[in-house]
C-alpha positions as CSV (number, residue, x, y, z in Angstrom):
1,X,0.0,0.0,0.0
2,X,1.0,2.9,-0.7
3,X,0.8,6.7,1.0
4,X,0.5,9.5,-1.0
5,X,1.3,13.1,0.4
6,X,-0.8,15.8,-1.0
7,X,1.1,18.9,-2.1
8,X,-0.1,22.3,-0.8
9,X,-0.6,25.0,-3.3
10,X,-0.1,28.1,-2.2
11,X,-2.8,31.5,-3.0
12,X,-1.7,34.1,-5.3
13,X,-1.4,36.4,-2.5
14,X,0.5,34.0,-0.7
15,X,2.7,33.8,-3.2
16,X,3.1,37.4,-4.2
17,X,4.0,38.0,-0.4
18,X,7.1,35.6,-0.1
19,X,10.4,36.3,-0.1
20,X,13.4,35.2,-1.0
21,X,17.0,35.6,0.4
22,X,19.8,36.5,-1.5
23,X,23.1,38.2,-1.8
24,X,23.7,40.9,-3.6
25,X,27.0,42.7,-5.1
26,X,27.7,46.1,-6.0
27,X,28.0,46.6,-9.7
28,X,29.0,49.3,-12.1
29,X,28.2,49.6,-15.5
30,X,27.7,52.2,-18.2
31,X,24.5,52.6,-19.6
32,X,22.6,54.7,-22.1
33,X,22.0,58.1,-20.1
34,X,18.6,59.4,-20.9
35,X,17.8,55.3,-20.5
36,X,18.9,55.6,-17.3
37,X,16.8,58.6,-16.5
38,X,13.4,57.0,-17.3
39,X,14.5,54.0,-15.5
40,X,15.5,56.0,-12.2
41,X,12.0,58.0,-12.7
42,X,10.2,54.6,-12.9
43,X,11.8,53.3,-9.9
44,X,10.8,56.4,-7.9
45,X,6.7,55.9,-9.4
46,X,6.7,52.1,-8.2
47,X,8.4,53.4,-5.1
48,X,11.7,50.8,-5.8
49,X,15.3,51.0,-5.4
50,X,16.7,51.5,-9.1
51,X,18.5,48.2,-8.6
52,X,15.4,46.3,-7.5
53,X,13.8,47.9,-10.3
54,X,16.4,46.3,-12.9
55,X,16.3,42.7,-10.9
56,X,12.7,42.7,-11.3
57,X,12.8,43.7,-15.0
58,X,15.8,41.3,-15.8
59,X,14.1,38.3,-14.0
60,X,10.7,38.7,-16.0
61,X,13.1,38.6,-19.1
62,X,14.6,35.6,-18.4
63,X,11.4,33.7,-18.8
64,X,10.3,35.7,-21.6
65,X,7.9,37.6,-19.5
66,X,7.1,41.2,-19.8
67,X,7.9,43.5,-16.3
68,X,5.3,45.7,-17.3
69,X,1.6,46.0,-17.5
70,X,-0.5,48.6,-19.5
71,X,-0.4,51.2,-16.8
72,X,3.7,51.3,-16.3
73,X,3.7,51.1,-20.0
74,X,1.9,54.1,-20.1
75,X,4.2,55.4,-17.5
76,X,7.1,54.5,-19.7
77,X,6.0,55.9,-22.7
78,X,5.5,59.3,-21.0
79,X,9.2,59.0,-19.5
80,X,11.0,58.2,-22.4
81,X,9.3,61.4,-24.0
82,X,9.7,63.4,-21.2
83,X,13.7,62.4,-21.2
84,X,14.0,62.7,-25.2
85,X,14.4,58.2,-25.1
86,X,13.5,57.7,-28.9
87,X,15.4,54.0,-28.6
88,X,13.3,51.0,-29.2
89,X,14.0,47.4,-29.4
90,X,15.6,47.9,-32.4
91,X,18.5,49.5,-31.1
92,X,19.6,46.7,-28.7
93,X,23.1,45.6,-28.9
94,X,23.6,48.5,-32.1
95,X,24.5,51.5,-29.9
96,X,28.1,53.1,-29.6
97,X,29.7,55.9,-27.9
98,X,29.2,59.4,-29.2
């Protein structure tokens, strides 16, 4: 005979509340600047640190997820005019040094 264990699942909200330890190092790298500006601005509106921001951003990517939903999108089209940003996807990995 045997004894099965039943898995619990946890709730969305369960979920979205848990944390995770990890360890962090500090990094420095160059980056487009008015790129930069929008993302700094964007941190501040979802109340993040800018490298929080970028963690959350870069893990979504990773499972070929989208960070955003329609409202930051919004947000982040308003940014990038505000800061002049008139780079798209299509600029990735093409840009050099003025």
């Amino acid at each position: 005979m045997s004894t099965s264990k039943s898995k619990k699942t946890k709730s969305p909200a369960a979920a979205a509340t848990e944390t995770f330890v990890v360890e962090r190092v500090q990094t420095g790298f160059r980056m487009e600047k008015r790129m930069l500006k929008v993302l700094k601005a964007l941190a501040e509106y979802h109340d993040l640190a800018l490298g929080d921001l970028v963690e959350g951003i870069v893990l979504h990517a990773f499972e070929g997820k989208s960070a955003f939903g329609a409202q930051s999108l919004e947000r982040i089209a308003d940014l990038k005019r505000i800061y002049g940003l008139e780079l798209g996807a299509e600029a990735a990995h093409r840009l050099t040094e003025a």
